[in-house]
RONU-833434 format. One record per residue (C-alpha): x negated, y, z; residue in three letters. Coordinates in pm, whole numbers, padded with zeros to 5 digits, always signed. Layout:
<atoms>
XYZALA
...
</atoms>
This chain:
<atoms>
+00000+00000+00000UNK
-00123+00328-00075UNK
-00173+00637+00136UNK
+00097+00791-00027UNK
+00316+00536+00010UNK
+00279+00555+00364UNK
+00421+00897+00391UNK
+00763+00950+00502UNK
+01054+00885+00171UNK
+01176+01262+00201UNK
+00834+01391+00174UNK
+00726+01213-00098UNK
+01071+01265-00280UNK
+00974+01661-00198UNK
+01012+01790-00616UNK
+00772+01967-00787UNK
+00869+02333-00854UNK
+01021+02340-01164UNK
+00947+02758-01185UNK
+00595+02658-01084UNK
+00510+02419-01289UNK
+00556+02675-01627UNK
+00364+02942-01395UNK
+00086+02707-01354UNK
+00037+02639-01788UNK
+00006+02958-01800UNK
-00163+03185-01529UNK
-00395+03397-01619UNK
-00319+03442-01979UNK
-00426+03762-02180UNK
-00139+03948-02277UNK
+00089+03741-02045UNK
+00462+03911-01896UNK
+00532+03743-01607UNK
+00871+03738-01488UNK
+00948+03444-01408UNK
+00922+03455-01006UNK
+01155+03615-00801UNK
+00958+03934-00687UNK
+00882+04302-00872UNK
+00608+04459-00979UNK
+00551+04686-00698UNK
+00321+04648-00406UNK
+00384+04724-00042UNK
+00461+05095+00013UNK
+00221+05237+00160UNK
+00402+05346+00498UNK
+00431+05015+00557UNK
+00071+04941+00501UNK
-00036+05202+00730UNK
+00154+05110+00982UNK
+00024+04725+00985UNK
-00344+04856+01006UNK
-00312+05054+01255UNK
-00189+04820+01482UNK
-00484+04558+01354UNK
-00684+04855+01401UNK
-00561+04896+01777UNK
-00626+04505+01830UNK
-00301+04357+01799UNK
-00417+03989+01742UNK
-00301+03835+02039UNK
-00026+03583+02105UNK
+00333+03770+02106UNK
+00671+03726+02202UNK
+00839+03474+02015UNK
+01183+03624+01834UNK
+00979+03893+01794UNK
+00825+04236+01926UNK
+01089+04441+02077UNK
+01057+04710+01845UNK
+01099+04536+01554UNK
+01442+04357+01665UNK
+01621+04718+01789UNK
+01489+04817+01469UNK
+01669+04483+01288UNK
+02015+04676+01491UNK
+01942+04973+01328UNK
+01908+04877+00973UNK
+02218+04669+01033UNK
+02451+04906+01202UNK
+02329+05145+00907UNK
+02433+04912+00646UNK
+02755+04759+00815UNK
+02850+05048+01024UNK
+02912+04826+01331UNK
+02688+04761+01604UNK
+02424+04523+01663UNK
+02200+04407+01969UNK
+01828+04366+01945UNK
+01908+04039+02124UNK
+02055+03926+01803UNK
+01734+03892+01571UNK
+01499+03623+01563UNK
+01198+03703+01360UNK
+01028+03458+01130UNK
+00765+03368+00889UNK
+00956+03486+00616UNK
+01291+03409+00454UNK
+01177+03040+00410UNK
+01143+02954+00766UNK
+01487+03161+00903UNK
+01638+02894+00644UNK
+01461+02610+00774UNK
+01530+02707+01140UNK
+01903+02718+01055UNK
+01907+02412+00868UNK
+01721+02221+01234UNK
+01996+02394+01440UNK
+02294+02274+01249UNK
+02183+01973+01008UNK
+01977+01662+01023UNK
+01913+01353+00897UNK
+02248+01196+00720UNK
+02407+01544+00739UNK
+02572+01670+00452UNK
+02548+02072+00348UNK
+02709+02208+00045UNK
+02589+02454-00157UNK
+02646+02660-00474UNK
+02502+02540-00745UNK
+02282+02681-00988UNK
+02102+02764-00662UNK
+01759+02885-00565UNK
+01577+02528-00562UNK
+01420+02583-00222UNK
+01701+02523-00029UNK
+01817+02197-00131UNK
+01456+02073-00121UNK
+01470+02173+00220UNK
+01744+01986+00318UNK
+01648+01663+00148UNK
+01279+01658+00308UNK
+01489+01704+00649UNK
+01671+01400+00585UNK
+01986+01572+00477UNK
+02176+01575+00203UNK
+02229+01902+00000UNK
+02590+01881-00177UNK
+02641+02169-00488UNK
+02931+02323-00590UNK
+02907+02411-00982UNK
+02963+02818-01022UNK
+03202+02842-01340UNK
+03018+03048-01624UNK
+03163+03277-01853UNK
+03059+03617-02034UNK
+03306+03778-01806UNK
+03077+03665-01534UNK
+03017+03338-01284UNK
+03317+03268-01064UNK
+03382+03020-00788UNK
+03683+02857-00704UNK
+03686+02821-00316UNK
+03904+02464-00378UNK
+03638+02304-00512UNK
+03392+02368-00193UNK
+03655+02262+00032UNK
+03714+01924-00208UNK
+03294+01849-00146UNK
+03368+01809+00246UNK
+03300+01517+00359UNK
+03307+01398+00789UNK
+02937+01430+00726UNK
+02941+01820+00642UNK
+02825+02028+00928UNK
+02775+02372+00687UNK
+02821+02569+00377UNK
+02519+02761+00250UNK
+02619+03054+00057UNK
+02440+03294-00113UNK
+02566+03601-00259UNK
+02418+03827-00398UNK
+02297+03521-00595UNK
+01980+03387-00734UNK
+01981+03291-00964UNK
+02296+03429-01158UNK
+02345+03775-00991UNK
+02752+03600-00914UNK
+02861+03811-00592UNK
+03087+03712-00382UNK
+03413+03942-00331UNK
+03603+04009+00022UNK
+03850+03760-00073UNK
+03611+03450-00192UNK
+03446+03538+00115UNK
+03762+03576+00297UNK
+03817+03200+00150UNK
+03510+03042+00281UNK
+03512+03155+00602UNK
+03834+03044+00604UNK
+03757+02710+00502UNK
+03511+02661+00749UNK
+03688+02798+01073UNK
+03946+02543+00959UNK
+03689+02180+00917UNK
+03469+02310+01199UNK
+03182+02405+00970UNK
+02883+02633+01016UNK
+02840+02903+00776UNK
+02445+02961+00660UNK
+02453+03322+00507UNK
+02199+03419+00289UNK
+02258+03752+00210UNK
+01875+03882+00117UNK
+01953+04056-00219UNK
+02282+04262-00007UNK
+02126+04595-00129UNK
+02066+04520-00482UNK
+02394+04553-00562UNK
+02532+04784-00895UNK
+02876+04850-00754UNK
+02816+05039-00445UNK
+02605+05047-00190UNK
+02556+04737-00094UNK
+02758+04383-00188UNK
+03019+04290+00023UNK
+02922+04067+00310UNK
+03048+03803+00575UNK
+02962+04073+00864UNK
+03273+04269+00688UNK
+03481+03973+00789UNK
+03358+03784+01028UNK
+03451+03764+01463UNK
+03169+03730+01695UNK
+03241+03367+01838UNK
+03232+03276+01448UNK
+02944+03033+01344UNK
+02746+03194+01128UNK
+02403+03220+01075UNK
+02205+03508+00862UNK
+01926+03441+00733UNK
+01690+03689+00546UNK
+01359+03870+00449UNK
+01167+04153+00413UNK
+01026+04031+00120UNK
+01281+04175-00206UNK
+01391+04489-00011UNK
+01049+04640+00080UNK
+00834+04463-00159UNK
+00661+04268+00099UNK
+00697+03901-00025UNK
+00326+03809+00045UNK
+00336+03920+00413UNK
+00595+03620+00514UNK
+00812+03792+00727UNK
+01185+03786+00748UNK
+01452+03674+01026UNK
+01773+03541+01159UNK
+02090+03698+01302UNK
+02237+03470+01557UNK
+02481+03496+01802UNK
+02339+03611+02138UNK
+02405+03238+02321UNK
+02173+03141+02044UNK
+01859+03333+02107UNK
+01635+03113+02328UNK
+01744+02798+02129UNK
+01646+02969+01851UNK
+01317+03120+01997UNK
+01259+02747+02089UNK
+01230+02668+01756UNK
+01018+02903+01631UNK
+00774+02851+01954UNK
+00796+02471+01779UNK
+00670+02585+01438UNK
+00452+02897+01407UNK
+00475+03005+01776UNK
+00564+03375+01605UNK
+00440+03569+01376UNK
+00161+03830+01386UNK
+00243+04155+01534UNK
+00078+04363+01305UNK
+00296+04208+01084UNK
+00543+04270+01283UNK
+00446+04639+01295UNK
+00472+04703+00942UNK
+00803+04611+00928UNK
+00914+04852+01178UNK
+00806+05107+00948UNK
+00981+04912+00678UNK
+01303+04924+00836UNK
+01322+05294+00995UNK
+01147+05443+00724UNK
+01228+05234+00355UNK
+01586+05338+00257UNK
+01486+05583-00005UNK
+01211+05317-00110UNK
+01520+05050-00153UNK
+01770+05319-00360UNK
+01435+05366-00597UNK
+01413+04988-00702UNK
+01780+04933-00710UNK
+01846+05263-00966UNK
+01518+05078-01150UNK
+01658+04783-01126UNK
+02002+04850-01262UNK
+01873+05031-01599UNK
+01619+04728-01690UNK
+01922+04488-01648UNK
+02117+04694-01885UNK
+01849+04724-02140UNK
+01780+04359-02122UNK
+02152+04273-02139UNK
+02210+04449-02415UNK
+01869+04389-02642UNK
+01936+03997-02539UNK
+02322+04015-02642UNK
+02214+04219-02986UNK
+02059+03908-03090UNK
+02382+03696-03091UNK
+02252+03400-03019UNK
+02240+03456-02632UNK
+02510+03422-02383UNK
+02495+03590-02054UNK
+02682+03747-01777UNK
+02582+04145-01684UNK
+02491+04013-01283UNK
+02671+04220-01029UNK
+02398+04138-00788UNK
+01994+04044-00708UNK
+01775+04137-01017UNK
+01784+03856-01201UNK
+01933+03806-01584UNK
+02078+03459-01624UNK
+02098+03395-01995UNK
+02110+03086-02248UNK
+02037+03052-02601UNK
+02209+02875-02895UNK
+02086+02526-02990UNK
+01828+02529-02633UNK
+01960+02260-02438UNK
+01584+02178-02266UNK
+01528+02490-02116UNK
+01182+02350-01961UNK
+00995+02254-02283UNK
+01137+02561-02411UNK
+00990+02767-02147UNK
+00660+02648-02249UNK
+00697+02729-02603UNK
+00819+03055-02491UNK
+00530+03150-02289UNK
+00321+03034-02528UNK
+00462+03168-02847UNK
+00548+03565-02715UNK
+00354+03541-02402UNK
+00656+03611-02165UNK
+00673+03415-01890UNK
+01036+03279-01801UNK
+01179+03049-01498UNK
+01384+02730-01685UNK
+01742+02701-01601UNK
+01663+02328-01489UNK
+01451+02433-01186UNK
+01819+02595-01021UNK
+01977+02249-01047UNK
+02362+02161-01126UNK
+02497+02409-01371UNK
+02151+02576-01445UNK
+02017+02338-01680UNK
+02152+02509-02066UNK
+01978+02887-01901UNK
+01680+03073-01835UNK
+01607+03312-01518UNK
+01459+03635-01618UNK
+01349+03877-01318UNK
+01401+04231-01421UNK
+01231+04447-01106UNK
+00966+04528-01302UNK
+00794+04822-01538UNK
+01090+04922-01740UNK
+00804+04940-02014UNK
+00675+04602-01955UNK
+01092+04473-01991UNK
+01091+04672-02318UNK
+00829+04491-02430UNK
+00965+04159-02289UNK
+01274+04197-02484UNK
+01201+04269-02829UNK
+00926+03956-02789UNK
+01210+03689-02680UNK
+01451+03886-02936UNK
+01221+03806-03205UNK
+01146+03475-03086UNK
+01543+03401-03029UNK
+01665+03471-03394UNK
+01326+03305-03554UNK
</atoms>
């Protein structure tokens, strides 16, 4: 038997990144437009910067509390009562290493092995894979595509229950269609899971990159305190901050030394310089935010409509995230085509098939970039699209 056979089934069954493995062909290419990961083109303001060097400046390499500093968590109550105009307790946020870990520490405190969790499907892969190397059992719901936009029909989550379901992961603003959830689908779900005792896991990071308003709707429109819902989220898309690993959960109060628990169990907290920076992040990034949105929403128009000009793509304008969602005539492989893609016009593109059930005919496009370097991105894959 071999070493690798030796490991555990769910971590060998762990896929390979299906985004990844078209990044890795081609990294480092002259000429290359990369957009096929989920981040922009900006680095870390420099406010932000400041802030975290200063504090590594000042020493601040010790061991520290484990939901977090307390600065950073009444800052987590601002930024919230700001953007739900309700209030919040510091109590409330648990910090984490990044958005990956608050969804891992929800998926421990709700799921395990033989659990069931459904989903909606095409989906951010990292989720699922989650799940499955924790034993569980990710479930999708298929979105319903159509040029009009994605839609979800709340019947068909509540006909993927099973007495082995313990949540429902939503997220909304989603990645990687840009489908966003109204009041009343969200109305619906919450709904649904009061009713079969479910947990809700709300994944709400792309909230503020939203083109109809301020910010998408959300479950803390909706929801009651004693509900059970958990919030996870990052610092990572908002403040441009994805390489710092930094994001955090929103429990209920009762929750907060469980959930410290579990983060003393994994990375015992995360650095408070860090931690600093994201302080400054919070009380200081708003204007920072409204700059890439309004960026943002112009390079999905342009893209939309240089991609629809061609007539042989179908797509749905996303109301939400900054992602384009988009399949071409005659593709059905979207993975070998990615190649070809890359290395025919040099733009770099995430296949459809790395998002799972319902993802498999598109291609993800991220469109926080140089509106210059989208200009250019376009009129390659429009050229490449009608031959």
């Amino acid at each position: 038997m071999s070493l690798k056979e030796m490991l555990r089934t769910e971590a060998r069954a762990a896929p390979v990144s299906g985004i990844v493995s078209v990044v890795d062909h081609a990294r480092g290419r002259e000429g290359l437009i990369p957009l096929w990961v989920g981040e922009g083109d900006l680095p870390t303001p420099h406010f932000i910067r400041e802030a975290a060097t200063a504090s590594l400046a000042a020493g601040d390499t010790f061991y520290t509390w484990q939901g977090g500093v307390p600065e950073l968590r009444a800052a987590l109550a601002r930024y919230h009562q700001r953007a739900f105009g309700r209030s919040f307790a510091p109590e409330e946020f648990i910090v984490t290493g990044g958005g990956m870990q608050a969804i891992q520490l929800a998926l421990q405190a709700v799921a395990g092995a033989g659990d069931e969790v459904v989903y909606l499907s095409p989906a951010w892969p990292n989720f699922p894979a989650a799940l499955g190397i924790a034993g569980g059992r990710p479930v999708p719901v298929q979105l319903d595509f159509s040029e009009n936009g994605w839609s979800l029909d709340p019947g068909r989550v509540e006909a993927a229950i099973t007495p082995r379901t313990r949540a429902l992961f939503v997220n909304t603003p989603s990645n990687p269609t840009g489908w966003t959830a109204n009041r009343a689908t969200l109305e619906a779900l919450l709904d649904l899971a009061r009713r079969r005792g479910l947990w809700i896991i709300a994944d709400e990071i792309y909230t503020k990159f939203f083109y109809s308003g301020r910010r998408a709707p959300s479950l803390f429109d909706i929801a009651s305190d004693d509900d059970r819902i958990l919030f996870v989220n990052s610092f990572s898309k908002n403040w441009a901050m994805t390489g710092w690993r930094i994001g955090w959960v929103r429990v209920h109060p009762s929750l907060g030394q469980v959930f410290e628990n579990l983060v003393q169990y994994s990375t015992s907290g995360v650095a408070e310089f860090m931690q600093r920076g994201a302080v400054a992040a919070l009380d200081e990034g708003d204007s920072f935010i409204d700059r890439q949105v309004e960026r943002a929403r112009d390079n999905r128009d342009l893209l939309s409509t240089a991609l629809r000009a061609t007539g042989r793509v179908r797509l749905a304008v996303p109301e939400g995230a900054f992602y384009l969602f988009f399949a071409v005539e005659g593709i059905e492989d979207t993975r070998s085509a990615a190649i070809r893609i890359v290395d025919e016009t040099g733009v770099g593109l995430a296949p459809g098939t790395a998002f799972g059930v319902g993802g498999e005919r598109f291609f993800r496009i991220c469109f926080n970039r140089r509106t210059d370097q989208l200009e250019e991105a376009a009129a390659r894959l429009a050229r490449w699209t009608v031959g």
